[in-house]
Structures are given as C-alpha cells and as structure tokens.
C-alpha positions as MATLAB code, in Angstrom:
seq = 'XXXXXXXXXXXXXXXXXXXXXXXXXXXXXXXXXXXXXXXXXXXXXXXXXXXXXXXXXXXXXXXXXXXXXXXXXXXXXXXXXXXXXXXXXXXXXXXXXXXXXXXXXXXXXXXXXXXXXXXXXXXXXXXXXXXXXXXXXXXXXXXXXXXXXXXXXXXXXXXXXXXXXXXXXXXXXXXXXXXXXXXXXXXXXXXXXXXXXXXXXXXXXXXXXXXXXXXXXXXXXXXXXXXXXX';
ca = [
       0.000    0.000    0.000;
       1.750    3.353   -1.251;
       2.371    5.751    1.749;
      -0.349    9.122    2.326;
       1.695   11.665    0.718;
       1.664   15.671    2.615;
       2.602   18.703    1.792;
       3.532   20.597    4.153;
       3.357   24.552    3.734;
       5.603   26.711    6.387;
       7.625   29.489    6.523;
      10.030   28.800    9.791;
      12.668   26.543    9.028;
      12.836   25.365   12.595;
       9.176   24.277   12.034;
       9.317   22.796    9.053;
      12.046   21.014    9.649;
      10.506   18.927   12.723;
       6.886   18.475   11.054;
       8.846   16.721    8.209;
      10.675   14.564   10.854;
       7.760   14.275   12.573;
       5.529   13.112    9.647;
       7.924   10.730    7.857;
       8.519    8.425   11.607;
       5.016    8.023   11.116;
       5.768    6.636    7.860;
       4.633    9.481    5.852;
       5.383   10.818    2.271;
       6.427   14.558    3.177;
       7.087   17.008    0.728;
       7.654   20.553    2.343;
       7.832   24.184    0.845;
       8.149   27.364    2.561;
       5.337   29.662    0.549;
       2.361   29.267   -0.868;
       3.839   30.152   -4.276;
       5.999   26.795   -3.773;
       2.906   25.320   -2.776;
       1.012   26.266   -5.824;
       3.824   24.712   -7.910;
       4.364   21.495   -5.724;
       0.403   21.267   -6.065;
       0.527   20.986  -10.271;
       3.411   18.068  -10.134;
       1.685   15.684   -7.928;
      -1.124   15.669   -5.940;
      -1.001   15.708   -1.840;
      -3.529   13.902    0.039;
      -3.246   16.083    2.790;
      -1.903   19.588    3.427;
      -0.314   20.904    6.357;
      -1.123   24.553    5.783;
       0.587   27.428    8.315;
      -1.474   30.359    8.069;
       0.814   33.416    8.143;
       3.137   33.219    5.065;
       4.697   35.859    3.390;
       3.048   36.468   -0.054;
      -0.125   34.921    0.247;
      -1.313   34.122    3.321;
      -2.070   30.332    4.031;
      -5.742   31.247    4.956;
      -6.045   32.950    1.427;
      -4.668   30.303   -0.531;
      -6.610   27.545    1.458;
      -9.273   29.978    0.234;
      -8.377   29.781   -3.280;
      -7.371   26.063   -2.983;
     -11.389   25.102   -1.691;
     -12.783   27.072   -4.625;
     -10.506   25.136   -7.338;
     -12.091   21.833   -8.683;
      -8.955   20.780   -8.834;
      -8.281   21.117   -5.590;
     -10.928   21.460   -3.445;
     -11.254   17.697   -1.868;
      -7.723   17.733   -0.622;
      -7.827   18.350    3.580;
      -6.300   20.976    4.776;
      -5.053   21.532    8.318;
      -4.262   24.965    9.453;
      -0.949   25.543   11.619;
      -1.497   28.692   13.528;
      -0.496   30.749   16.439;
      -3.992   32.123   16.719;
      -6.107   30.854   19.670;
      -8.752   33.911   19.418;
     -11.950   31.741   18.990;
     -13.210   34.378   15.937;
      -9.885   33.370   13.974;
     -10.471   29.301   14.519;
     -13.717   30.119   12.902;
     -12.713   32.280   10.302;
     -10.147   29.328    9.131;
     -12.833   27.170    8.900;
     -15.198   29.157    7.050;
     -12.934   29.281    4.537;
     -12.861   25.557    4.175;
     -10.225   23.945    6.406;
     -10.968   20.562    7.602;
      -9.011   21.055   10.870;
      -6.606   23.474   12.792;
      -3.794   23.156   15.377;
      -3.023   25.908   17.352;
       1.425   26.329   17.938;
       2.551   24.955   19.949;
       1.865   20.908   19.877;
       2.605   17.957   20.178;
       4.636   15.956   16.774;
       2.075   13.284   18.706;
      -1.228   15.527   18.810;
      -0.406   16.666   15.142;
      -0.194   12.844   13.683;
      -3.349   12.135   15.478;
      -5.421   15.121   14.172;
      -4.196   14.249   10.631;
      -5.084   10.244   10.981;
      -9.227   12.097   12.129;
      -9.081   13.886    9.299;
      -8.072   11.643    6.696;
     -10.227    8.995    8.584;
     -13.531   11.380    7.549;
     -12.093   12.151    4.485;
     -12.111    8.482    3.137;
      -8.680    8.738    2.611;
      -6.939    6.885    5.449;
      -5.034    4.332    3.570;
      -6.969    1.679    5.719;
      -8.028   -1.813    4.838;
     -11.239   -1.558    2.638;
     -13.289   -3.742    5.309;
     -12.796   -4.208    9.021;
     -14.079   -7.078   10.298;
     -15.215   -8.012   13.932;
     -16.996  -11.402   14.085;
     -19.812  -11.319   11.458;
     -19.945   -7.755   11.979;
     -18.485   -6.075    8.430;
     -17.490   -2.441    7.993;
     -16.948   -1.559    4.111;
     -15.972    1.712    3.739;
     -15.789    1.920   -0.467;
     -18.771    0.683   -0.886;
     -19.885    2.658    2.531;
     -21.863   -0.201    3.833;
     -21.818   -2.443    7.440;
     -23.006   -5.438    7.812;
     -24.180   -8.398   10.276;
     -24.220  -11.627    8.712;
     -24.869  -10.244    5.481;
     -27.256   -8.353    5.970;
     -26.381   -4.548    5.255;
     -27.877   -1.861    8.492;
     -29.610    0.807    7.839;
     -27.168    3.407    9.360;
     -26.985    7.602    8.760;
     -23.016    8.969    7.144;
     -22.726    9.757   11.158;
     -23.440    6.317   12.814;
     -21.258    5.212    9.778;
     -18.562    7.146   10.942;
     -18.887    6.689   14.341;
     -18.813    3.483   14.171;
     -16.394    2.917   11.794;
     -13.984    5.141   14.209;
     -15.155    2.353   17.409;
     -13.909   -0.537   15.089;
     -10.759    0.795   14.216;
     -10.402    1.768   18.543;
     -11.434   -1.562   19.955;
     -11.740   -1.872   23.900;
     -11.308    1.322   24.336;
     -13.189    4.020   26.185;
     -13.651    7.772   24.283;
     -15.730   10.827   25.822;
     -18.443   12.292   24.485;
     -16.096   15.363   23.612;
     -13.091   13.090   22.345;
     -16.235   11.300   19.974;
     -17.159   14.943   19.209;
     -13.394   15.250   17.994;
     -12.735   12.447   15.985;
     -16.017   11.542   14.475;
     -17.835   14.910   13.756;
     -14.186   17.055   13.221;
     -13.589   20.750   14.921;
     -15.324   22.275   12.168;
     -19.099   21.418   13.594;
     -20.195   22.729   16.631;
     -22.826   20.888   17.950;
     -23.630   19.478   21.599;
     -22.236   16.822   23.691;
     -25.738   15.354   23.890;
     -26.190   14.564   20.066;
     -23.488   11.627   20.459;
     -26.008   10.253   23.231;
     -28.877   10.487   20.624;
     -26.584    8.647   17.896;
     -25.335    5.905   20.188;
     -29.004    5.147   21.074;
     -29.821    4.739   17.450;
     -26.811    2.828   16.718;
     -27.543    0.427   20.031;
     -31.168    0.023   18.515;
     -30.474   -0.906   14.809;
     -27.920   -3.583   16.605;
     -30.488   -4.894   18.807;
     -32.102   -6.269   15.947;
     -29.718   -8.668   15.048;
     -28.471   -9.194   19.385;
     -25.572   -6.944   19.261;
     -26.376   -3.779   20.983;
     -23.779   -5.086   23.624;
     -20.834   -4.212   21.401;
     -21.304   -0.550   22.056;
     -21.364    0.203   26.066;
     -21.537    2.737   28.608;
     -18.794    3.420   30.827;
     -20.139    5.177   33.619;
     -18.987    8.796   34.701;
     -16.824    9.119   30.937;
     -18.440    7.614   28.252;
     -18.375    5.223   24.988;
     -16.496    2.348   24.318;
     -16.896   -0.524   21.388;
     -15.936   -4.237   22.732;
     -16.656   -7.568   21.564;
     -16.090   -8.513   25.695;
     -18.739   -7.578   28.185;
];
C-alpha cells in the first residue's frame, strides 16, 4: 500500500524542519515548501492527500490560498489543516469558514499533530486503511460505505457510519463524548455533547435487531467504548 503523501506549507525553518521529521517516523510521504507560491507549484506536479497549511506566510497568506485552494475543482477535496499561532476563537472560525478541515493551534505535540491528521483523513475516506474491518460477522466496508451483520447490510446515517467505523478501528477502548465529538464529527461542527447520546441510542437500537447492541457500552462517569467482551 503506497504511503499518504503531505505537503507541508511553512515558513520557519525550525518548524518545518521537525513536522517533516515528525511526519515521515510516522511513515509518511512529506514534501515541504516554505510559501504558498511553492505550494502552488508542488500542487501541479503531484497531488497531496493532505496539506499541512501554516497560516501566516509571506506572499499569500495560508488562509487565502486555502481559500483559493477550496474554490478550485482541482483542488478542493484535498484536507487541509491549518498551523497557527492564533487561539482567538473568531480566527479558529474564520479558518474554517474558509474551508479547512481542521486546525492546530502552535505549539503541539509531533504526537497531537499525527493524530489530528489520521481524524481527518479517517472522515475524508482517505486513510489508507483496509477496505473492510471485520469483527466477528460484523463487516465495515468503507468503499462501498456499507456495514453489515451476517450479510445483511444496516440501515445506518453517514454519522453512525462514521462513528462506528472510528469504534472498530479503537477496539476496547473508552472515548468521551467530547473526544467522539473530535474524531467523528471534526472541529469544524459545533454541535452538543448530547447529540453523540442520541446517535449511540440509534446505533444500540439498529444492533439490537440482530443481538448486538452489547458491542457498544456505557462506561459510567466518561463515556463510549466498542468491545466484543462484556
């Protein structure tokens, strides 16, 4: 399986420099430029499935060509992550307005930074992962978008696709409603706590009909967690 290719798009060589150490331990295919004229260029030779965008650049601004980038056909499904040393709430949402899948406020983690790229390329489609996962007779398919129970294909929304689809991949272990917020709906929707409640009750009753609303429980006091064990 060929390796997620990035781009990454930062000015500071100090920066760049560790995301593309950072990003190619995890076994990525890093490509890294330092404008988003460079970018522009590195983007007609070969196409990134991801870009690591920092949003002040000299030139043109990494919001602005994000901007530009969401409006081009030709570009417009590629996820973009903005780096930024913004934490005003009004600038997280202006980012995202624009189009940006994701943002990481400087500094983090080289840990917290391969994480939020894995969520994003996880609701992008474009993980890399095995086309089916597979627990018992229970059958995730995520080309042809479909699980199954013996067969049989549920009748499941994109979300309780997606959430479960993110508990099969995390086995056994337990997520919050806010981490579930996180990973399944993204940091560009704002929405409630309770609305993962409302989806694991639907989930737990389209299971029920074939005996396996076990497999998602409650864990008292935190939250969610998918097992196969009681």
């Amino acid at each position: 399986m060929s390796k997620l290719k990035v781009l990454v798009v930062e000015d500071e060589e100090a920066i760049r420099e560790m995301l593309v150490m950072a990003l190619e331990q995890s076994d990525l295919q890093v490509t890294a430029v330092e404008s988003a004229e460079q970018a522009l260029r590195a983007l007609a030779e070969n196409l990134p499935d991801l870009l690591l965008l920092d949003w002040m650049l000299p030139g043109i601004s990494g919001v602005e060509l994000a901007r530009r980038l969401k409006k081009d056909d030709s570009y417009k499904e590629i996820p973009i992550i903005l780096l930024t040393a913004r934490g005003e709430e009004e600038d997280k949402v202006r980012g995202l307005e624009i189009g940006a899948d994701d943002y990481m406020t400087k500094p983090f983690s080289p840990k917290e930074l391969i994480a939020r790229i894995k969520a994003v390329m996880r609701r992008s489609g474009k993980s890399g992962e095995s086309r089916q996962i597979a627990v018992g007779d229970l059958i995730l398919d995520t080309e042809q978008h479909r699980l199954m129970i013996d067969g049989q294909a549920l009748d499941v929304s994109p979300t309780e696709f997606r959430l479960m689809h993110f508990f099969m991949l995390n086995p056994d272990k337990v997520y919050s409603r806010t981490q579930l917020l996180d990973q399944v709906w993204g940091r560009s929707v704002y929405i409630e706590e309770r609305t993962v409640d409302v989806h694991i009750r639907r989930l737990r009753k389209i299971l029920a009909q074939y005996g396996r609303e076990d497999l998602v429980q409650t864990v008292r006091g935190f939250g969610y967690r998918f097992s196969v064990s009681g």
